[in-house]
py3Dmol code that shows the C-alpha trace and the ligand (Angstrom):
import py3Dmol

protein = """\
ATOM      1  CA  UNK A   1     -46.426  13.470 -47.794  1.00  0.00           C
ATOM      2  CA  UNK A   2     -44.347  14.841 -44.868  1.00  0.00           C
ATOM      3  CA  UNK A   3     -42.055  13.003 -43.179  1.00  0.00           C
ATOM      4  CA  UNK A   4     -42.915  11.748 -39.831  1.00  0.00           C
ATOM      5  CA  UNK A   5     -39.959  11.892 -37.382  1.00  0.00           C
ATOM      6  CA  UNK A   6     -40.118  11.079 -33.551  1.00  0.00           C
ATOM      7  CA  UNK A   7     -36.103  12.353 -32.639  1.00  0.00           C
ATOM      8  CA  UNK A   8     -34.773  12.078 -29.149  1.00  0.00           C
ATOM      9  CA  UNK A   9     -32.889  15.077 -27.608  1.00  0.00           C
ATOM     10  CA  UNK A  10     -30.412  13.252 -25.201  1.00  0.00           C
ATOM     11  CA  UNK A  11     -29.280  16.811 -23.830  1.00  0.00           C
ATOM     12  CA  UNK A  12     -26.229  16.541 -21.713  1.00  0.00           C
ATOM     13  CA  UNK A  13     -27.321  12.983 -20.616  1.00  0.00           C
ATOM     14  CA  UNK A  14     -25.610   9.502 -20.859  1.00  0.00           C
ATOM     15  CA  UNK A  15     -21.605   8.430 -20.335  1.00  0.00           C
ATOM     16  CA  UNK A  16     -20.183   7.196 -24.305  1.00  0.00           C
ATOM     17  CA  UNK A  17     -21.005   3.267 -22.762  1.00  0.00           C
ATOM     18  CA  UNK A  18     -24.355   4.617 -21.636  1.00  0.00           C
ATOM     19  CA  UNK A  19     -25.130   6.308 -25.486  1.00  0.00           C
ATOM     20  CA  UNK A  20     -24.165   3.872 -27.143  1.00  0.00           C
ATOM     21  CA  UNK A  21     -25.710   0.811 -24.970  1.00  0.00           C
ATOM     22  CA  UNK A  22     -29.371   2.848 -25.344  1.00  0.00           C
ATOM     23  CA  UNK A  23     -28.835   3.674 -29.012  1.00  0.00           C
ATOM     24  CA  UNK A  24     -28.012  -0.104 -29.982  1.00  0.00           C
ATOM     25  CA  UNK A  25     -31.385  -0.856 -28.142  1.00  0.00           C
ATOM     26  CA  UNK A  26     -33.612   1.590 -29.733  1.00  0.00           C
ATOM     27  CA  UNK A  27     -31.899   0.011 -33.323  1.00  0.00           C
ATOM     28  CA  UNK A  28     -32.655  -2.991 -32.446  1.00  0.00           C
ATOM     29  CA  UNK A  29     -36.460  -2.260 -31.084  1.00  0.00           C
ATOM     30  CA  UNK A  30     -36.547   0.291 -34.444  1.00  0.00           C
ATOM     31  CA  UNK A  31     -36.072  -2.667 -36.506  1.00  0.00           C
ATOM     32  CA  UNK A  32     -38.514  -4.849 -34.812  1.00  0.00           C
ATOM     33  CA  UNK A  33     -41.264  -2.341 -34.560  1.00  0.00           C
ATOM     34  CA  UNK A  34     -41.251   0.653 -35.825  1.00  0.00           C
ATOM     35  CA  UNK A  35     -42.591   1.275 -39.671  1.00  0.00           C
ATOM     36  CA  UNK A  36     -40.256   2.091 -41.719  1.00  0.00           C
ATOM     37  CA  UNK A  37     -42.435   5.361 -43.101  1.00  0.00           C
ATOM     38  CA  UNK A  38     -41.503   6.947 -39.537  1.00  0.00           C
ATOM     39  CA  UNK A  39     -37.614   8.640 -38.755  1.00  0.00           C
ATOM     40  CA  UNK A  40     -35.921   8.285 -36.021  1.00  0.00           C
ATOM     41  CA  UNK A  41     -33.768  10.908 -34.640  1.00  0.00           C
ATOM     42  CA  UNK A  42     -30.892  10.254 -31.680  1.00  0.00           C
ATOM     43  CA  UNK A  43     -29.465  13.569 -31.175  1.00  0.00           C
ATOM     44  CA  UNK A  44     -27.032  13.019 -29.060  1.00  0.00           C
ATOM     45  CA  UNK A  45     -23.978  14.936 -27.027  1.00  0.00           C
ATOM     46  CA  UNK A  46     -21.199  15.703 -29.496  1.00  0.00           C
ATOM     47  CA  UNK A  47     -18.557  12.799 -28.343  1.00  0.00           C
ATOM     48  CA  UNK A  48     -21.438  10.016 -28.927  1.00  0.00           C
ATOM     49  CA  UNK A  49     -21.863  10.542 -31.735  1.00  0.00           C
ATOM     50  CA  UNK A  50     -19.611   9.074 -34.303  1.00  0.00           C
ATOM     51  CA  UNK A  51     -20.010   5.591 -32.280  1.00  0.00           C
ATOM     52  CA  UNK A  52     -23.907   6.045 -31.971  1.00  0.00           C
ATOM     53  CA  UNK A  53     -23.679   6.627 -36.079  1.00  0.00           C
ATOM     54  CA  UNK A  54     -21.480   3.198 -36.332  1.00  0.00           C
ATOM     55  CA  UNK A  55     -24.087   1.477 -34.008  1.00  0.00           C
ATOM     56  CA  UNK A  56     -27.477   2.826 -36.464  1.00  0.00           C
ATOM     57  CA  UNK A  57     -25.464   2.656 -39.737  1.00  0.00           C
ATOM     58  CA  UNK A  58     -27.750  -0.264 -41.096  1.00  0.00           C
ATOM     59  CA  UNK A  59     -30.890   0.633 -39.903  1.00  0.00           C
ATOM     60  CA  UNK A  60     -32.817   2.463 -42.225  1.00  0.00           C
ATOM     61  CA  UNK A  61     -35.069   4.984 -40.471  1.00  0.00           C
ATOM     62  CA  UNK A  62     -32.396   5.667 -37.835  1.00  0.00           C
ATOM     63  CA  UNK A  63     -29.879   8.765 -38.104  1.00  0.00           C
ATOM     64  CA  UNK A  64     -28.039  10.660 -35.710  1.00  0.00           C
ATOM     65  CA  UNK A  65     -27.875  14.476 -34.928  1.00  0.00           C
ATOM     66  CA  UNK A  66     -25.850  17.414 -33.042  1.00  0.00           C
ATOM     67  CA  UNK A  67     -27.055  19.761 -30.310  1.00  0.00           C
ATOM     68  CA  UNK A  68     -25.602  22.786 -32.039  1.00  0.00           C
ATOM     69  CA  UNK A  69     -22.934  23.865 -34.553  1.00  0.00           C
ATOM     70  CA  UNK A  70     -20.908  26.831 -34.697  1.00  0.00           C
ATOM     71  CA  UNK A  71     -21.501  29.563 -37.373  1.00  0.00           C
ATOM     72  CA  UNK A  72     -18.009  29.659 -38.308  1.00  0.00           C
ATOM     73  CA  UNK A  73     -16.372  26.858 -40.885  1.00  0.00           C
ATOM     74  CA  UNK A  74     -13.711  26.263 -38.768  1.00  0.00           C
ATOM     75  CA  UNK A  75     -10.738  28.066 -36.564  1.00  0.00           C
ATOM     76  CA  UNK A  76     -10.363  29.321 -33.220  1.00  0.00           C
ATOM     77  CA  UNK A  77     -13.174  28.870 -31.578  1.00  0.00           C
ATOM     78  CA  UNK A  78     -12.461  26.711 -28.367  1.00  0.00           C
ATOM     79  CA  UNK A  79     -15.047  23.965 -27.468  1.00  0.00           C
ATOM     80  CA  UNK A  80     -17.070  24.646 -30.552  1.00  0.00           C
ATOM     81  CA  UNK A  81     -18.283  21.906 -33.338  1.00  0.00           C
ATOM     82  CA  UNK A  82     -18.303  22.879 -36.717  1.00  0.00           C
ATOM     83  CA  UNK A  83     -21.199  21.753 -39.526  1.00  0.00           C
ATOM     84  CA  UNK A  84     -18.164  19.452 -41.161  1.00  0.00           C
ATOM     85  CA  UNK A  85     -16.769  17.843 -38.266  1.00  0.00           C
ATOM     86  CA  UNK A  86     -20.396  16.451 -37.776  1.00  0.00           C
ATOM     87  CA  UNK A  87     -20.683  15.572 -40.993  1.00  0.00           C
ATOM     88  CA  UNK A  88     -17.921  13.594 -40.664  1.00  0.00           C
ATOM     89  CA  UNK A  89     -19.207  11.325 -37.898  1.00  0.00           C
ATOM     90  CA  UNK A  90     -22.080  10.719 -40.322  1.00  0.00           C
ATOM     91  CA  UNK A  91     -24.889  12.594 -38.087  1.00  0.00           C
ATOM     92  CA  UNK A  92     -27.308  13.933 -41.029  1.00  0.00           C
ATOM     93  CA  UNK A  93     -29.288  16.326 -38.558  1.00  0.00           C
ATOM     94  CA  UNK A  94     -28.673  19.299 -36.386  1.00  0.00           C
ATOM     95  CA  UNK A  95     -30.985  20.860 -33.696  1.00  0.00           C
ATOM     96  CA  UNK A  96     -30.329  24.944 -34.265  1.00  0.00           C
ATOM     97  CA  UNK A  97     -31.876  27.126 -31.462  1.00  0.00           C
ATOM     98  CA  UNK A  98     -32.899  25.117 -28.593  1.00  0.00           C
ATOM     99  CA  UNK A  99     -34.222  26.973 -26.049  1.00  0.00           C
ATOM    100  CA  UNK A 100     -31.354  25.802 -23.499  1.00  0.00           C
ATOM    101  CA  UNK A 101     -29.058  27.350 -25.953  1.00  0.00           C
ATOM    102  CA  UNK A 102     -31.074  30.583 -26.614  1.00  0.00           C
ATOM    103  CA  UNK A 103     -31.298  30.741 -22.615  1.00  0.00           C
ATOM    104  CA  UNK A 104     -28.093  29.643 -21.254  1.00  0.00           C
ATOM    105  CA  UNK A 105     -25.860  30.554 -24.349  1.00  0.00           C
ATOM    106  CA  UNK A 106     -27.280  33.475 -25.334  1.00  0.00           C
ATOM    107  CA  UNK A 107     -27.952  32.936 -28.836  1.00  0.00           C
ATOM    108  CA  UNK A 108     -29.887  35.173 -31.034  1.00  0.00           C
ATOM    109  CA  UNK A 109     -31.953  34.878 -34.270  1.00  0.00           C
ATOM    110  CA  UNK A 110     -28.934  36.600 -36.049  1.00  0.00           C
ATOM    111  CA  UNK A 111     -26.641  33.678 -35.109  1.00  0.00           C
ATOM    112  CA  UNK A 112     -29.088  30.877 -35.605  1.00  0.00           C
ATOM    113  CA  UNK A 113     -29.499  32.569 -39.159  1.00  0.00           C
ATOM    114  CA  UNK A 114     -26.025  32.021 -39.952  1.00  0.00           C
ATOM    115  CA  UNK A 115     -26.061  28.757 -37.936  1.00  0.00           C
ATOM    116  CA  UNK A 116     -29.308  27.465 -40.539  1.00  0.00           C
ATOM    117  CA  UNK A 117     -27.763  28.674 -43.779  1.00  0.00           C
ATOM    118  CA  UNK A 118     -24.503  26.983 -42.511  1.00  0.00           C
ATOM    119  CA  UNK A 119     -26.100  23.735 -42.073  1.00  0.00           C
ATOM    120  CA  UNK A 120     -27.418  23.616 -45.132  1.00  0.00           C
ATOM    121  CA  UNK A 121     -24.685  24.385 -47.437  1.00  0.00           C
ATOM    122  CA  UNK A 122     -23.015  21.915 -45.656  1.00  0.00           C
ATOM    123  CA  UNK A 123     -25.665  19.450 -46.380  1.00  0.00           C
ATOM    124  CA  UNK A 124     -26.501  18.664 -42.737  1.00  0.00           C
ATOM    125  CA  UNK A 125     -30.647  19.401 -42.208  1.00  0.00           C
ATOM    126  CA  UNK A 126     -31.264  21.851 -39.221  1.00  0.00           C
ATOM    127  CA  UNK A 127     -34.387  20.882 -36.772  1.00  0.00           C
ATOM    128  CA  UNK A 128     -35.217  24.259 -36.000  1.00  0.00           C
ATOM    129  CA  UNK A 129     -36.291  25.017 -32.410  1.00  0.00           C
ATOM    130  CA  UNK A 130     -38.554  28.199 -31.632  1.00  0.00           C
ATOM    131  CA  UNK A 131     -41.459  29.028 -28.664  1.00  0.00           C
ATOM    132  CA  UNK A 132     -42.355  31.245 -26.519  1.00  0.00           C
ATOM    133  CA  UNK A 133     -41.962  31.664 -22.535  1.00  0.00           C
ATOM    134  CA  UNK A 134     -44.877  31.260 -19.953  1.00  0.00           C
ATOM    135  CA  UNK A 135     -45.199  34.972 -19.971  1.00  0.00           C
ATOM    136  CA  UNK A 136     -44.997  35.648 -23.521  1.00  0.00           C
ATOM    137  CA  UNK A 137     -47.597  33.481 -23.996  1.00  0.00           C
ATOM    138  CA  UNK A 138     -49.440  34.842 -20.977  1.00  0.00           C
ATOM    139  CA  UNK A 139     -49.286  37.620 -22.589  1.00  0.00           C
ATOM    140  CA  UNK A 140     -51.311  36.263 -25.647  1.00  0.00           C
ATOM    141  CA  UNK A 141     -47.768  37.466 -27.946  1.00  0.00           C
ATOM    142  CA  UNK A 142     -47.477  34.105 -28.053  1.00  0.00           C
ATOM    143  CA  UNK A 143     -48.311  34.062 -32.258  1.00  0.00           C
ATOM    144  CA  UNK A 144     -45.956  37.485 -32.952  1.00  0.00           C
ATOM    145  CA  UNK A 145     -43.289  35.641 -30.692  1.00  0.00           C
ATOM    146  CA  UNK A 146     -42.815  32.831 -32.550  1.00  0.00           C
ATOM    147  CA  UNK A 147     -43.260  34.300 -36.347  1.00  0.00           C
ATOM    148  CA  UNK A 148     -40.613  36.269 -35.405  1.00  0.00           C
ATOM    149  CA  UNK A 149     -37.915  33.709 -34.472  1.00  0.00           C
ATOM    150  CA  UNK A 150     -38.937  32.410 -37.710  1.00  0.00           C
ATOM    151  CA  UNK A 151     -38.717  36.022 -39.445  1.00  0.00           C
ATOM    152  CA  UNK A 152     -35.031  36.336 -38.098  1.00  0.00           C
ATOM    153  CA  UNK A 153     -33.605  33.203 -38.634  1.00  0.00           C
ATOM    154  CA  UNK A 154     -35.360  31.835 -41.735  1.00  0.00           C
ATOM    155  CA  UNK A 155     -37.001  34.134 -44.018  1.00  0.00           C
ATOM    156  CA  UNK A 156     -33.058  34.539 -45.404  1.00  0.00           C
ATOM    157  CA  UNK A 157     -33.473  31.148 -47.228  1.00  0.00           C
ATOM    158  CA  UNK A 158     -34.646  30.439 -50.903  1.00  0.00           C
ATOM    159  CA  UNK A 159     -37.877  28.413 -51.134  1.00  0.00           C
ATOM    160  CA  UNK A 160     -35.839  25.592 -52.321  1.00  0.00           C
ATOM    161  CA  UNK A 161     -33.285  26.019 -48.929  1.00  0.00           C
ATOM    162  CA  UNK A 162     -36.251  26.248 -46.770  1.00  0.00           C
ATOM    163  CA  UNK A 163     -38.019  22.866 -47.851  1.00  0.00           C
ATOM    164  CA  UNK A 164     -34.889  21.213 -46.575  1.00  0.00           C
ATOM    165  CA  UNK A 165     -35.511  22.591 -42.552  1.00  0.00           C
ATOM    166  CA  UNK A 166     -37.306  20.395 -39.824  1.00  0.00           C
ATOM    167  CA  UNK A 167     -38.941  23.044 -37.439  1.00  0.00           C
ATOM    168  CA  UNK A 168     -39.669  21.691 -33.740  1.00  0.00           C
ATOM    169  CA  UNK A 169     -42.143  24.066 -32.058  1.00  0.00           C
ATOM    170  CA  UNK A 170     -41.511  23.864 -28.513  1.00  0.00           C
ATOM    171  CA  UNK A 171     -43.270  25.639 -25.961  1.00  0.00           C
ATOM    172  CA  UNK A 172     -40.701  26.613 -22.774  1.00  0.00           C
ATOM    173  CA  UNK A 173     -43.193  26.454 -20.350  1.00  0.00           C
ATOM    174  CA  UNK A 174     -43.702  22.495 -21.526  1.00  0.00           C
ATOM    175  CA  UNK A 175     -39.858  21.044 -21.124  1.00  0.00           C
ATOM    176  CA  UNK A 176     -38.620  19.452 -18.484  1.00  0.00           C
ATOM    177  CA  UNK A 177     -41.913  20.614 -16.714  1.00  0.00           C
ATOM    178  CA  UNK A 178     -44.252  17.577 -16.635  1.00  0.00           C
ATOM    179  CA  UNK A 179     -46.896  19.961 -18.617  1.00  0.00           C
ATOM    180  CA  UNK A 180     -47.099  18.941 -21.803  1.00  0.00           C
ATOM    181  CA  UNK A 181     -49.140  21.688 -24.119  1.00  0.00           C
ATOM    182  CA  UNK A 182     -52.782  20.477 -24.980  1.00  0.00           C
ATOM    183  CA  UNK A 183     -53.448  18.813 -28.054  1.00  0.00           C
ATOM    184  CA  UNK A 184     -55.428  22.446 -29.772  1.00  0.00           C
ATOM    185  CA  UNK A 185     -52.744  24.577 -28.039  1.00  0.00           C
ATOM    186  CA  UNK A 186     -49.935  22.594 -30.043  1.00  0.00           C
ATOM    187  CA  UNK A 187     -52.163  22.825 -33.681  1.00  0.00           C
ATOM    188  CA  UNK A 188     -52.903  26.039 -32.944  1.00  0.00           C
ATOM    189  CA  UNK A 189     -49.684  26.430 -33.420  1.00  0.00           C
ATOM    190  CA  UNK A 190     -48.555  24.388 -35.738  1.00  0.00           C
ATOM    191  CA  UNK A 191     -51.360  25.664 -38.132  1.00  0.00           C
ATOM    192  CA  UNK A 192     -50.185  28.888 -37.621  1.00  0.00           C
ATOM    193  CA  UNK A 193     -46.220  28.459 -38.006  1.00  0.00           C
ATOM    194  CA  UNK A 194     -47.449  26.576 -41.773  1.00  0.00           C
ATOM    195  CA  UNK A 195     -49.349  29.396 -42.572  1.00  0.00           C
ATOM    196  CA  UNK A 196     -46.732  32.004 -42.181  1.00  0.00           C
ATOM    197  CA  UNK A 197     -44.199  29.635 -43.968  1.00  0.00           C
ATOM    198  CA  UNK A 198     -46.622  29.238 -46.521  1.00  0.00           C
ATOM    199  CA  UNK A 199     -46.738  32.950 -47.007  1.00  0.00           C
ATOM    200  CA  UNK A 200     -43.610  33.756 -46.955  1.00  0.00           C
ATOM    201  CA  UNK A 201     -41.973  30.566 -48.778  1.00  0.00           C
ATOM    202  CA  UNK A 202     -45.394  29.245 -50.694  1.00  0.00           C
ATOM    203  CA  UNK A 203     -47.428  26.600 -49.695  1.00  0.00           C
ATOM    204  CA  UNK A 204     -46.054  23.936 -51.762  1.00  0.00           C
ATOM    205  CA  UNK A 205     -43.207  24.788 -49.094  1.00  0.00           C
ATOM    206  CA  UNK A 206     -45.085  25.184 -46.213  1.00  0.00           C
ATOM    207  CA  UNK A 207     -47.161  21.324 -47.267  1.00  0.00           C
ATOM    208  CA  UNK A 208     -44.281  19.448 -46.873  1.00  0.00           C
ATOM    209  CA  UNK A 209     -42.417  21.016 -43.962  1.00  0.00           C
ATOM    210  CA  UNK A 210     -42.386  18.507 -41.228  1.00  0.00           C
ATOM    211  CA  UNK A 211     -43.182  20.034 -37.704  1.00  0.00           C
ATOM    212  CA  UNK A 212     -42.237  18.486 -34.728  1.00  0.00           C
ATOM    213  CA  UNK A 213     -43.810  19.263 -31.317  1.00  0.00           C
ATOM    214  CA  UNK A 214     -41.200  19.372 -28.107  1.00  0.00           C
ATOM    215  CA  UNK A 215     -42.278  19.840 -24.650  1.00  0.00           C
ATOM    216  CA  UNK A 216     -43.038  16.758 -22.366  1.00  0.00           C
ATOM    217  CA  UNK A 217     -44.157  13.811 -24.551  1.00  0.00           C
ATOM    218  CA  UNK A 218     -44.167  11.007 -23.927  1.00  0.00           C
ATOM    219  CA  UNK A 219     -46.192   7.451 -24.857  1.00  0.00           C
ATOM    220  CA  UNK A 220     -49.082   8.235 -22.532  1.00  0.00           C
ATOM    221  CA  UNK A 221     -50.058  11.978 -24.434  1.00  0.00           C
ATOM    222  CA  UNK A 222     -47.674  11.255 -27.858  1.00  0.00           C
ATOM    223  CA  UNK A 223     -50.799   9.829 -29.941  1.00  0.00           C
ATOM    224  CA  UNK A 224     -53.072  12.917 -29.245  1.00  0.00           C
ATOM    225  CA  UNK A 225     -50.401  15.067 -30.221  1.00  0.00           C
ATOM    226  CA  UNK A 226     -49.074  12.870 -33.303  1.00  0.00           C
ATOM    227  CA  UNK A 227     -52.971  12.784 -34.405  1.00  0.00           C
ATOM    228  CA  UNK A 228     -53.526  16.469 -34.988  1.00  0.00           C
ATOM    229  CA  UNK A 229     -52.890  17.532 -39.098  1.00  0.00           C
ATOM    230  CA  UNK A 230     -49.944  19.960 -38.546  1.00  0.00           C
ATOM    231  CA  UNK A 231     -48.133  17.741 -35.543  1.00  0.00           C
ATOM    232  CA  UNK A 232     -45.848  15.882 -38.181  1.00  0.00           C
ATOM    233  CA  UNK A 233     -43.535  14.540 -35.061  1.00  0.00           C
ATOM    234  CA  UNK A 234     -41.790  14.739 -31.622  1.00  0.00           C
ATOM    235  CA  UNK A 235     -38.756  16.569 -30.112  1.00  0.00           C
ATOM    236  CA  UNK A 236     -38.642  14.523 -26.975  1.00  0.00           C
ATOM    237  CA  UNK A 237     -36.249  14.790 -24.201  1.00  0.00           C
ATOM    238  CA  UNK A 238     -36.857  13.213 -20.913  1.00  0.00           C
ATOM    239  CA  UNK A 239     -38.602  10.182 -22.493  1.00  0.00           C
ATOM    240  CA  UNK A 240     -35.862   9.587 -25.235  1.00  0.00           C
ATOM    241  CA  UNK A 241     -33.385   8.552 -22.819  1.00  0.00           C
ATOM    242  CA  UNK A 242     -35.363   4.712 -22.163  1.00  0.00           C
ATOM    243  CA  UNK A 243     -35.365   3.225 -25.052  1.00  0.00           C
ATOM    244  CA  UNK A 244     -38.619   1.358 -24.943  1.00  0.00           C
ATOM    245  CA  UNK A 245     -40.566   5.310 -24.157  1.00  0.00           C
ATOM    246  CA  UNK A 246     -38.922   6.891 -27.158  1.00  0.00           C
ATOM    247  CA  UNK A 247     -39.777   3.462 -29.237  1.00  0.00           C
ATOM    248  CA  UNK A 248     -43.350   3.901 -27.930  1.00  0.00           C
ATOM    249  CA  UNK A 249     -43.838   7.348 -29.341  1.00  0.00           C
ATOM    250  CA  UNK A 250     -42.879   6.313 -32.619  1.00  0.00           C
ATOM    251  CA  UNK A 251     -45.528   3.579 -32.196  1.00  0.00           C
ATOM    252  CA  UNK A 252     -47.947   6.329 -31.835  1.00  0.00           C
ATOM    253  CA  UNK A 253     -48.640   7.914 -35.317  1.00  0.00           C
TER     254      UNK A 253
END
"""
ligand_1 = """\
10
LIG
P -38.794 17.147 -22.399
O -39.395 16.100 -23.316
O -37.908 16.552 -21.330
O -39.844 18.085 -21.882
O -37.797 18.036 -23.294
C -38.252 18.544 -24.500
C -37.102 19.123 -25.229
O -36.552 20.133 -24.831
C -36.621 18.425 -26.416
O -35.701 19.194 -27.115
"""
view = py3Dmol.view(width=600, height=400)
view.addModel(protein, "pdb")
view.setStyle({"model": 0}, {"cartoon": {"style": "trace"}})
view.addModel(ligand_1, "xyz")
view.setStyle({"model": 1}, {"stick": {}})
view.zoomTo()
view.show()
């Protein structure tokens, strides 16, 4: 069975008050609502989140995550987070590779690589981000695109290092944009990022890989999405900052 996770990207959104205040409220709606077979996800800005862990601590399915890490362990590398220091606000998760990173950071499949394998000898899980532009997929590359982030940042893992990653597929063209990706155009997908784990990893692997889908959800389109075989969650930004939204789209399995 994979593991169904709906996990909020907070971006660069919320004061500490405001984090913690909406993270205390999705605990509290978590607990009252949610089953406890689905994971929820805060990943918040850097500074929330040892108090966002503190505020979660004793609810089950909640855990908190980074934006990023550094590929170093530790040393001079100004304004960077390493994999320990959020280990040690007791975040579990990382996102690796968000597009905003790959975009406005410049970060390449090499780094993310070293970023992944990081993570997980650390013992913190990556979500891994990858999609493809408007164009690129305009440009029906959409398929190559994508297997090749994978290619370059993942295919240097054992099968055993692998089954440990979260992968969030998340079309560019669909953040922030109001356009969400249709429910075929997200399994087509999907299908096809489990296939090429499958062949490169095995499909024992590639079964029990949870992938999310990122790119505008939210409660009105989250159960068509959540309903297709290979759409094992939600990345979801906009809608993850109210909590009653995010606690909606976990409703939606
Ligand atoms: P939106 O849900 O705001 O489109 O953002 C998606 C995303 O980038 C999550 O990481």
């Amino acid at each position: 069975m994979r593991k169904k996770i709906i996990a909020g990207n907070w971006k660069m959104n919320k004061t500490l008050s405001e984090g913690i205040a909406l993270a205390s409220e999705v605990a509290n709606m978590a607990n009252d609502e949610v089953s406890s077979d689905v994971n929820l996800i805060l990943c918040t800005p850097a500074i929330h989140l040892a108090p966002v862990s503190s505020v979660i601590k004793d609810v089950a399915n909640v855990s908190a995550a980074a934006q990023n890490i550094s590929e170093h362990e530790s040393g001079a590398y100004t304004g960077d987070i390493s994999a320990d220091m959020v280990l040690s606000t007791g975040a579990k998760y990382v996102i690796l590779g968000h597009s905003e990173r790959r975009e406005y950071h410049n970060e390449t499949n090499a780094q993310l690589a070293d970023r992944v394998k990081l993570a997980l000898d650390k013992g913190l899980t990556p979500i891994f981000c990858c999609g493809e532009s408007l164009e690129t997929r305009e440009s029906g590359e959409h398929v190559n695109f994508v297997n090749n982030q994978l290619k370059e940042s993942l295919h240097h893992l054992s099968a055993e290092e692998m089954s440990k990653v979260v992968i969030a597929y998340e079309p560019i063209w669909a953040i922030g944009t109001g356009v969400t990706a249709s429910s075929d155009q997200a399994q087509e997908m999907h299908k096809s990022i489990r296939t090429a784990l499958a062949d490169q990893f095995g499909a024992e692997v590639a079964d029990g890989i949870s992938i999310l889908y990122g790119g505008s959800m939210k409660p009105a389109n989250a159960q068509e999405l959540l309903t297709q075989p290979d759409v094992d969650g939600g990345l979801i930004g906009g809608a993850s900052l109210k909590a009653r939204d995010f606690i909606d789209i976990a409703k939606s399995y």
